[in-house]
C-alpha positions as CSV (number, residue, x, y, z in Angstrom):
1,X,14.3,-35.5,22.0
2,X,11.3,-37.3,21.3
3,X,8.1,-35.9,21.2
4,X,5.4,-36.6,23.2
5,X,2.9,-37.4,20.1
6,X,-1.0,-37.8,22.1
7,X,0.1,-34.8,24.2
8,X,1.3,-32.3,21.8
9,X,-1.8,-33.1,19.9
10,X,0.0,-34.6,16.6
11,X,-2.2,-35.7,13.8
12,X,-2.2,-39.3,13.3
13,X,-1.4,-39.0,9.6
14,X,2.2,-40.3,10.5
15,X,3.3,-39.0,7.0
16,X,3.3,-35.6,7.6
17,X,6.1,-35.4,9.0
18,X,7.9,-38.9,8.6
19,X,8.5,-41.4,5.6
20,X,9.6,-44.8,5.0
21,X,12.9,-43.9,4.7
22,X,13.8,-41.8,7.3
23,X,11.1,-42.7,9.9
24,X,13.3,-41.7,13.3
25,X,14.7,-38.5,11.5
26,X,11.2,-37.0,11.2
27,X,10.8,-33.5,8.8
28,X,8.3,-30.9,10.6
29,X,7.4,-27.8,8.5
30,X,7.3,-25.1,10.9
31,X,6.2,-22.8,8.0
32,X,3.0,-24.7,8.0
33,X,2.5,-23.4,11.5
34,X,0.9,-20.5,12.9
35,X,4.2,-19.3,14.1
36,X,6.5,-20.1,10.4
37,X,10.5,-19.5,11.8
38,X,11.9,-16.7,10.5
39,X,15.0,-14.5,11.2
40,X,17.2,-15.5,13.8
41,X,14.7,-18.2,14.9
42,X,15.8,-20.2,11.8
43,X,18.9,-21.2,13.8
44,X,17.6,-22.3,17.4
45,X,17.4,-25.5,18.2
46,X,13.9,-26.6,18.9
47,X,14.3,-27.7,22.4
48,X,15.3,-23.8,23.1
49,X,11.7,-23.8,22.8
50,X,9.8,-26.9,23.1
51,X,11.7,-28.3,26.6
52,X,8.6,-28.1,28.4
53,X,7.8,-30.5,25.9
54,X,5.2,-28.1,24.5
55,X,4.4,-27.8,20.7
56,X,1.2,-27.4,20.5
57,X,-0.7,-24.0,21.5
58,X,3.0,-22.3,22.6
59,X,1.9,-18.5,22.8
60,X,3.6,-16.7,19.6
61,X,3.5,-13.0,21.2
62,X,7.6,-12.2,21.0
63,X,7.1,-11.6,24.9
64,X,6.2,-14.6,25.8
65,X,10.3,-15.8,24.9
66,X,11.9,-12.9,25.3
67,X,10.3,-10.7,28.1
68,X,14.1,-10.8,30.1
69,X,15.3,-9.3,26.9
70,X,12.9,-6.4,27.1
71,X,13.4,-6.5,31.0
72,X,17.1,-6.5,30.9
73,X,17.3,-3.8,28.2
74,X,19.1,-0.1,29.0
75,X,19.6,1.8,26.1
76,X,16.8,3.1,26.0
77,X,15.5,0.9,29.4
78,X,12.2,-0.3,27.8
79,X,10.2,-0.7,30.9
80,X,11.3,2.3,32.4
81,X,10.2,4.2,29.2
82,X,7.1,2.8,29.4
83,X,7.8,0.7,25.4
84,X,5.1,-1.7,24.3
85,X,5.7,-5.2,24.8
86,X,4.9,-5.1,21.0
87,X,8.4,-6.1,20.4
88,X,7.5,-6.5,16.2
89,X,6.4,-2.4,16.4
90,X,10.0,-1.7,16.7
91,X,11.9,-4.9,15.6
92,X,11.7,-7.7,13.6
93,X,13.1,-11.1,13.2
């Protein structure tokens, strides 16, 4: 998937994340992000993410991704219980 360069706000500094060498199979350093991948995000594939073709100013709060999770959750039924949607207060990556 290609993405939309103007729209995601990209910097025009075309070398940070392509070369000469390898111009179509462009590198991007997530870690260099606000939201560095970690965990089990390490392994999704970025359109699991970006499909709205998004990438710039995605919200980072665990919630925003994985709210069905928390919805769909019975043992113990976090809304039910009244959990925060905090998810990082009891889980991590």
């Amino acid at each position: 998937m290609r993405a939309p360069h103007a729209a995601a706000n990209f910097p025009t500094t075309c070398q940070t994340c392509h070369n000469t060498t390898a111009w179509p199979g462009a590198v991007f350093d997530h870690a260099a992000t606000l939201f560095p991948l970690t965990g089990a995000h390490l392994a999704v594939n970025c359109a699991a993410c970006h499909s709205d073709g998004v990438y710039h100013g995605k919200p980072s709060a665990c919630i925003s991704c994985h709210k069905n999770n928390y919805d769909q959750t019975k043992n113990p039924p976090h809304g039910a219980a009244g959990f925060p949607t905090t998810c990082q207060t009891c889980h991590n990556t």
